[in-house]
C-alpha positions in Angstrom: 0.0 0.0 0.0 1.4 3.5 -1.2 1.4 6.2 1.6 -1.1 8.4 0.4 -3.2 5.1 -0.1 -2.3 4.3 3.6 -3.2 7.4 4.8 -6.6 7.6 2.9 -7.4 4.3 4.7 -6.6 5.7 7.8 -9.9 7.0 10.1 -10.3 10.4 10.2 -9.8 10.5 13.6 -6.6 8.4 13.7 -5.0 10.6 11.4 -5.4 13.2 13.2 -4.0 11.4 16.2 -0.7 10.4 14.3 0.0 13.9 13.3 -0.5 15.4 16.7 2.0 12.4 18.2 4.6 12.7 15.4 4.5 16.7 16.1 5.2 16.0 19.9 7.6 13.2 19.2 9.4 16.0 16.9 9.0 18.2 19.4 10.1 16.2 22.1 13.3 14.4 20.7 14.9 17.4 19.0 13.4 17.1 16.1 12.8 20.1 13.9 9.9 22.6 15.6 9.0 24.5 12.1 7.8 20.9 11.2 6.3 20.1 14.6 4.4 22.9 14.2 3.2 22.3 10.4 1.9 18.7 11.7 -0.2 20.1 14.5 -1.1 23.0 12.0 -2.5 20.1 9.5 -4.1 18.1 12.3 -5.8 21.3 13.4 -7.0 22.1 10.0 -8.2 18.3 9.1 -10.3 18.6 12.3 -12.2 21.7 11.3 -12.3 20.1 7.9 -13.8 17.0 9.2 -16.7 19.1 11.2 -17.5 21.4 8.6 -18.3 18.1 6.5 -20.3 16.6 9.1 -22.4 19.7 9.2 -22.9 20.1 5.2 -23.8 16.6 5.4 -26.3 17.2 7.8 -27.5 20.2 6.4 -28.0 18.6 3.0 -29.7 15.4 4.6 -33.2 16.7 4.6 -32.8 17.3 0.3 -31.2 13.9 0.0 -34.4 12.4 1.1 -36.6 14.2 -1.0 -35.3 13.0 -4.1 -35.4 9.6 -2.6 -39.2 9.8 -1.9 -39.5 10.3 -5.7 -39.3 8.3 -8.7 -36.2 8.1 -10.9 -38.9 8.9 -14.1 -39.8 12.3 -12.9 -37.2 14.6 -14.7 -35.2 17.3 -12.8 -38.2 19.7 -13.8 -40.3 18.1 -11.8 -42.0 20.5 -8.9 -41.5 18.7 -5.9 -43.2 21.2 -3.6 -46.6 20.6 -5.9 -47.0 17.3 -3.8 -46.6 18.1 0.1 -48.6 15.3 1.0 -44.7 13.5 0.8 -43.8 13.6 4.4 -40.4 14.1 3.5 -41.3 16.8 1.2 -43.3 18.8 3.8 -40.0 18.3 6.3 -38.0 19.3 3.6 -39.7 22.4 2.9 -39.5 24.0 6.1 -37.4 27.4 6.2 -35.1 25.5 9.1 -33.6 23.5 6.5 -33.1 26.3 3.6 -31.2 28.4 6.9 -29.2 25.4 8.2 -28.0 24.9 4.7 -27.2 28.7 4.4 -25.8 28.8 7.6 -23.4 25.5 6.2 -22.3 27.4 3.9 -21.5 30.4 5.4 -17.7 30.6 6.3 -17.5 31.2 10.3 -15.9 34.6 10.7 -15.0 34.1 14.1 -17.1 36.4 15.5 
């Protein structure tokens, strides 16, 4: 197995773990700190990463199951809001889940 194929297989969790210990090991046995740093820097950012997908997936869930409660012969035309009595089309056309998808896709500002 390549590395990149390695580290693909690798959880998201544990990867995130193996960065963080080779940036202490670095850290720890004289190893360079520049890099140390870059390792917690990528664990950091593959942890943001890895929540910001969870909650596009989440937000996107509702839609998902819409076009599951339909046919694969209705065309993409096809007005799904003309037959509520779908309970998954009535959930999905509540404002909460055209704001929750906003909101996902809103960059955080850090305010």
């Amino acid at each position: 197995m390549t590395g990149l194929a390695h580290l693909q297989a690798l959880a998201e969790t544990e990867l995130v773990q193996r960065l963080r210990a080779h940036a202490n090991y670095l850290r720890e046995y004289g190893g360079d700190r520049k890099t140390a740093g870059l390792y917690d820097a990528a664990a950091a950012r593959l942890t943001t990463l890895e929540a910001e997908n969870k909650a596009l997936r989440e937000a996107l869930e509702p839609f998902a199951e819409v076009a599951d409660a339909f046919s694969n012969q209705e065309d993409d035309t096809f007005e799904t809001w003309r037959d509520c009595h779908i309970p998954e089309v009535k959930e999905a056309s509540k404002l909460l889940h055209f704001r929750r998808a906003r909101a996902a896709l809103t960059p955080a500002t850090g305010a």
